[in-house]
KEBALO-174405 format. One record per residue (C-alpha): x negated, y, z negated; chain. Coordinates in pm, 1 decimal. Each point is the difference from the previous one (the first is absolute). Layout:
x=X y=Y z=Z unit=A
...
% end
This chain:
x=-3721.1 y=-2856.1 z=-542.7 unit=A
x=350.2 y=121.3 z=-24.5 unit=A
x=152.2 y=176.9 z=-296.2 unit=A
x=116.0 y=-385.2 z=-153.8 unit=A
x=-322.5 y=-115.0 z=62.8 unit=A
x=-223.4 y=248.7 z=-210.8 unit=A
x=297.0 y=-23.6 z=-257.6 unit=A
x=16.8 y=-361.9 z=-43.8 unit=A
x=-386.5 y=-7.6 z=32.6 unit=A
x=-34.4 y=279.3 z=-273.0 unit=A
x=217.7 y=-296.6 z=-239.1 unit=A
x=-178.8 y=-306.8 z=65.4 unit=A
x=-293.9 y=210.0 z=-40.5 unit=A
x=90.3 y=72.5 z=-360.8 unit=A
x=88.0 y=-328.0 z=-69.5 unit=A
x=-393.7 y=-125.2 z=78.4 unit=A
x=-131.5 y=154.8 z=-315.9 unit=A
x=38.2 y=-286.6 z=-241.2 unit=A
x=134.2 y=163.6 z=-301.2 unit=A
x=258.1 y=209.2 z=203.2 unit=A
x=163.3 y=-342.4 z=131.0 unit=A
x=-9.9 y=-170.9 z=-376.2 unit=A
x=222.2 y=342.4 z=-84.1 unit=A
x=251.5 y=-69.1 z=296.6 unit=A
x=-1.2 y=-366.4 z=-60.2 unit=A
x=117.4 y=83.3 z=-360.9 unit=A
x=232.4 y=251.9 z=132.6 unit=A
x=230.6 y=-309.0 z=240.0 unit=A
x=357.5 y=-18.6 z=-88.5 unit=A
x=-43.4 y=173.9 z=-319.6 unit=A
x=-82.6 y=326.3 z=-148.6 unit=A
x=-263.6 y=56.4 z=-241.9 unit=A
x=-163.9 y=298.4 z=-202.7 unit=A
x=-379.4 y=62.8 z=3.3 unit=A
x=-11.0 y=-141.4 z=-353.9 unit=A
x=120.0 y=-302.6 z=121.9 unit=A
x=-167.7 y=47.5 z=352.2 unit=A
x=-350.1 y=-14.3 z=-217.9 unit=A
x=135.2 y=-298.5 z=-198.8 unit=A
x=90.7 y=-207.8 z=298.8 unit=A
x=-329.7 y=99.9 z=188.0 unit=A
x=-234.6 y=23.5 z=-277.5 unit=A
x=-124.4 y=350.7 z=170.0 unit=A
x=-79.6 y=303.8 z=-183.8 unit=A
x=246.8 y=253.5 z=-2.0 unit=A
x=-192.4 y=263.9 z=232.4 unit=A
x=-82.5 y=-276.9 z=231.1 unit=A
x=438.3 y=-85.1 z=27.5 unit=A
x=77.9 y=383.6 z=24.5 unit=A
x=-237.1 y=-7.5 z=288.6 unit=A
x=141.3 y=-288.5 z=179.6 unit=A
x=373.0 y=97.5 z=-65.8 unit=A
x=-132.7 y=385.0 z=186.9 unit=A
x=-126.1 y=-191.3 z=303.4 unit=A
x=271.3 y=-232.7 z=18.2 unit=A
x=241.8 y=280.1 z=-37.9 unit=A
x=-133.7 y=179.4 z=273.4 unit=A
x=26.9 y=-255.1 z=255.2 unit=A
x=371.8 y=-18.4 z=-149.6 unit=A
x=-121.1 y=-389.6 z=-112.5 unit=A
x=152.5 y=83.3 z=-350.8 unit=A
x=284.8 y=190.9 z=-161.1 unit=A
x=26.8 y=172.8 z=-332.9 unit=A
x=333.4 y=-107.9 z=-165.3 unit=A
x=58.9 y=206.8 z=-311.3 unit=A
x=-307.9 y=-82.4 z=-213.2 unit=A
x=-86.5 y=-321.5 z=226.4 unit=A
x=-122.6 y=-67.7 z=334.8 unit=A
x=110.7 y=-255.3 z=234.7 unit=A
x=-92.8 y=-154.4 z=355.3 unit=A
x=290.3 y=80.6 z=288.9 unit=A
x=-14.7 y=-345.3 z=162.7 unit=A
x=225.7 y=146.8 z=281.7 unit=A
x=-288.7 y=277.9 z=19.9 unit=A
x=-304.0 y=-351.6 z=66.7 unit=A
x=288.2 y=-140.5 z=255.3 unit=A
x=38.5 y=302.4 z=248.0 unit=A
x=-384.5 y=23.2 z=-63.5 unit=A
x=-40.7 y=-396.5 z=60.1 unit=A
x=223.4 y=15.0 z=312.2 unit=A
x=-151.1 y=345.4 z=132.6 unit=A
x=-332.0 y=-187.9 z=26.9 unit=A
x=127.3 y=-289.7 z=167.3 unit=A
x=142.4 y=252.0 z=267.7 unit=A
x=-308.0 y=142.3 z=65.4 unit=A
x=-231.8 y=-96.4 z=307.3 unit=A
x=-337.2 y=-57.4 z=-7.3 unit=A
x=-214.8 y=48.1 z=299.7 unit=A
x=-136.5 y=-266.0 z=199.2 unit=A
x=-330.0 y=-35.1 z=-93.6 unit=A
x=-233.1 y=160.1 z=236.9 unit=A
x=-229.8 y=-340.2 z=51.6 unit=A
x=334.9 y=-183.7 z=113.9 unit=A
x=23.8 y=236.2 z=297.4 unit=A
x=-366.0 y=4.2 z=84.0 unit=A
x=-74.0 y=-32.9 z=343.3 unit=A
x=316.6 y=-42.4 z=119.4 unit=A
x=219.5 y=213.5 z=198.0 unit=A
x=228.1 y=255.5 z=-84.5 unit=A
x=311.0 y=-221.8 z=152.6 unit=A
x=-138.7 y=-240.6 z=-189.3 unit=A
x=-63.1 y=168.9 z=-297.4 unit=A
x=333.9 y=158.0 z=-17.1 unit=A
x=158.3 y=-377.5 z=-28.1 unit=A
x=-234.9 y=-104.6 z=-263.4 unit=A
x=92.1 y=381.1 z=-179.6 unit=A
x=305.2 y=-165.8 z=11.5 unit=A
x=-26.0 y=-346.5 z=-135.6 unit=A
x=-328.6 y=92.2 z=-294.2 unit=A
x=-11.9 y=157.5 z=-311.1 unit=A
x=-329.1 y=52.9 z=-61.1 unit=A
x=-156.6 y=-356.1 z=41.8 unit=A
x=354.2 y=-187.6 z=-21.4 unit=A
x=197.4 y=-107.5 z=207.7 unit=A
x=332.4 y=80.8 z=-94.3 unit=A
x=203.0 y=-158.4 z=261.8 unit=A
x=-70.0 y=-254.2 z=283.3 unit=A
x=154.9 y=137.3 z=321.7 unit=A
x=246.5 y=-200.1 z=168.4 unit=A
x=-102.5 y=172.7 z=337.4 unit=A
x=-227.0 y=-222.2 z=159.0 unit=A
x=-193.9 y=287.2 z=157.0 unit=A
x=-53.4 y=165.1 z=-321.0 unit=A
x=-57.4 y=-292.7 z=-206.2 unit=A
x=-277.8 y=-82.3 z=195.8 unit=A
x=-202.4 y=322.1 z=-19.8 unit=A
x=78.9 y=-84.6 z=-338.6 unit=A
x=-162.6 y=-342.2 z=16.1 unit=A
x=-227.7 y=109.5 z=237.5 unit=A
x=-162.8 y=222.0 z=-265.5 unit=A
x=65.6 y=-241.0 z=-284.5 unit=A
x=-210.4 y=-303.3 z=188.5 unit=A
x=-287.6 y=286.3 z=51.4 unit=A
x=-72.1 y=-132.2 z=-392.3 unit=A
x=-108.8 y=-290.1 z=90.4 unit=A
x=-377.4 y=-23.4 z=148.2 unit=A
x=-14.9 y=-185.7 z=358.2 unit=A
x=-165.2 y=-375.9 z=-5.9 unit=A
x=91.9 y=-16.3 z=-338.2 unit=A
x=217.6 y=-312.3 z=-156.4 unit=A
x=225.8 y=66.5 z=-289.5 unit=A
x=178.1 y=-257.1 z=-196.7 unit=A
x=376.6 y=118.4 z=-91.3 unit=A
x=-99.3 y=105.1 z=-310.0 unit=A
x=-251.8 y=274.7 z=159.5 unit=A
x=253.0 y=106.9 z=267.1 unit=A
x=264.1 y=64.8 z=-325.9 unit=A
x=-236.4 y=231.9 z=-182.6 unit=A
x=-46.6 y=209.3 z=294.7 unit=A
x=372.6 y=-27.0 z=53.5 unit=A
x=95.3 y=101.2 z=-295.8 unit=A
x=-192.2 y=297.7 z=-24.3 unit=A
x=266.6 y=139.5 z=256.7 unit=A
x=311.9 y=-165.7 z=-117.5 unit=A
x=165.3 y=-254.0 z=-219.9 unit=A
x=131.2 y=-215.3 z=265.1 unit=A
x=-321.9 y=-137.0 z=85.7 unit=A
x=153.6 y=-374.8 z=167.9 unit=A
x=195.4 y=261.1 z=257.9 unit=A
x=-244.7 y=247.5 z=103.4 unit=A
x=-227.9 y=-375.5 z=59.8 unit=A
x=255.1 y=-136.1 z=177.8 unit=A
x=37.8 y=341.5 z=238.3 unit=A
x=-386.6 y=70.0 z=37.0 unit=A
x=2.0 y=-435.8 z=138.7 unit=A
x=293.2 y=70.4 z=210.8 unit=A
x=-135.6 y=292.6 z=147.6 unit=A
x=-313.2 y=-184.6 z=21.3 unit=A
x=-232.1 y=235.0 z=-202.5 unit=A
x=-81.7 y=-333.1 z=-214.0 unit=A
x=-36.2 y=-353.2 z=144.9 unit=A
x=91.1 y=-255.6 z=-231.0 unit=A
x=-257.0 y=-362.0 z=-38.7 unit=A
x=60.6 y=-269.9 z=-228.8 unit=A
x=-360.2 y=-136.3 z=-89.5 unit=A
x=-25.9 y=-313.1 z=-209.6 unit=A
x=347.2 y=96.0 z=-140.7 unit=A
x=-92.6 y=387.9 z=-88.5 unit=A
x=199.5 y=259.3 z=186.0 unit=A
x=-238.0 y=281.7 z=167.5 unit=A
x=39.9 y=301.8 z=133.6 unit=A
x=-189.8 y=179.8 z=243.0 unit=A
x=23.1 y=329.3 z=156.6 unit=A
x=118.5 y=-84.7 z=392.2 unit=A
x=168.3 y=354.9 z=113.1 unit=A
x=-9.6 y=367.1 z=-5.0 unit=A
x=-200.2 y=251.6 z=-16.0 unit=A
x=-374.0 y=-53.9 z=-60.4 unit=A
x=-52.2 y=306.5 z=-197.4 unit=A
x=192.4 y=303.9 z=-77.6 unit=A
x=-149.8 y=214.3 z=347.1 unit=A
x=327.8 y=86.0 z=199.5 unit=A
% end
């Protein structure tokens, strides 16, 4: 974890103790004593002046004459330096695949999700190639099934279906006017 990350993760860390976040909730757009601090929060006055240290530590608060306020500029850079950071894929994704393989799906997870659904054919199917290894040969799914599995990878569920039918990973049946799905393609288990 880079210098940003232990930062950022030393402030949202702060903010998980529940009496610390009622003090920087109080403390939005507006700047407030202790005396009022315990007023608004109905805390004890040791238990504020221990909240206010933390959060003035992780630079969460500011002391303003003889009131404290939040730096909403400070929870942006902080909100946007966590959306810049990467997380690994998830070591399970890139299970028994290999390492060409794994570097495109490096590329394309974040942890379990999928971020982005290539537009390269050849790397959006190792993509879907490892995405239809979810779903258990001889097996029918209705839609329903085949969207929670989906949607454990990605939000676009009706695309990634669409893609893993194309590429024939899925055949599509209509029985007795229910749409199934069963697992037609691909690998048979994750053994390269």
């Amino acid at each position: 974890m880079n210098a940003i990350g232990h930062e950022s993760s030393a402030a949202l860390s702060a903010l998980l103790d529940g009496h610390r976040l009622t003090i920087a909730g109080s403390l939005v757009d507006q700047v407030r004593t202790v005396d009022e601090l315990m007023t608004t929060s109905g805390l004890a006055r040791a238990v504020v002046l221990q909240a206010l240290g933390v959060l003035r530590q992780v630079e969460l608060v500011e002391q303003t004459g003889d009131g404290y306020t939040l730096p909403v500029g400070r929870l942006r850079a902080l909100a946007a330096a966590v959306s810049d950071e990467s997380t690994p894929m998830d070591a399970v994704i890139g299970y028994g695949m290999t390492d060409d393989e794994r570097k495109v799906l490096d590329r394309f997870f974040s942890g379990t999700t999928l971020t982005q659904i290539p537009t390269d054919r050849p790397k959006r199917l190792i993509v879907l190639e490892r995405i239809a290894l979810e779903f258990d040969l001889g097996r029918r799914y209705d839609e329903a099934e085949v969207d929670e599995v989906l949607h454990t990878f990605h939000l676009d569920v009706a695309a990634l279906r669409r893609h893993l039918v194309d590429e024939r990973l899925l055949s599509r049946t209509r029985d007795d006017g229910v749409t199934r799905y069963l697992r037609s393609g691909g690998r048979t288990t994750t053994d390269s």
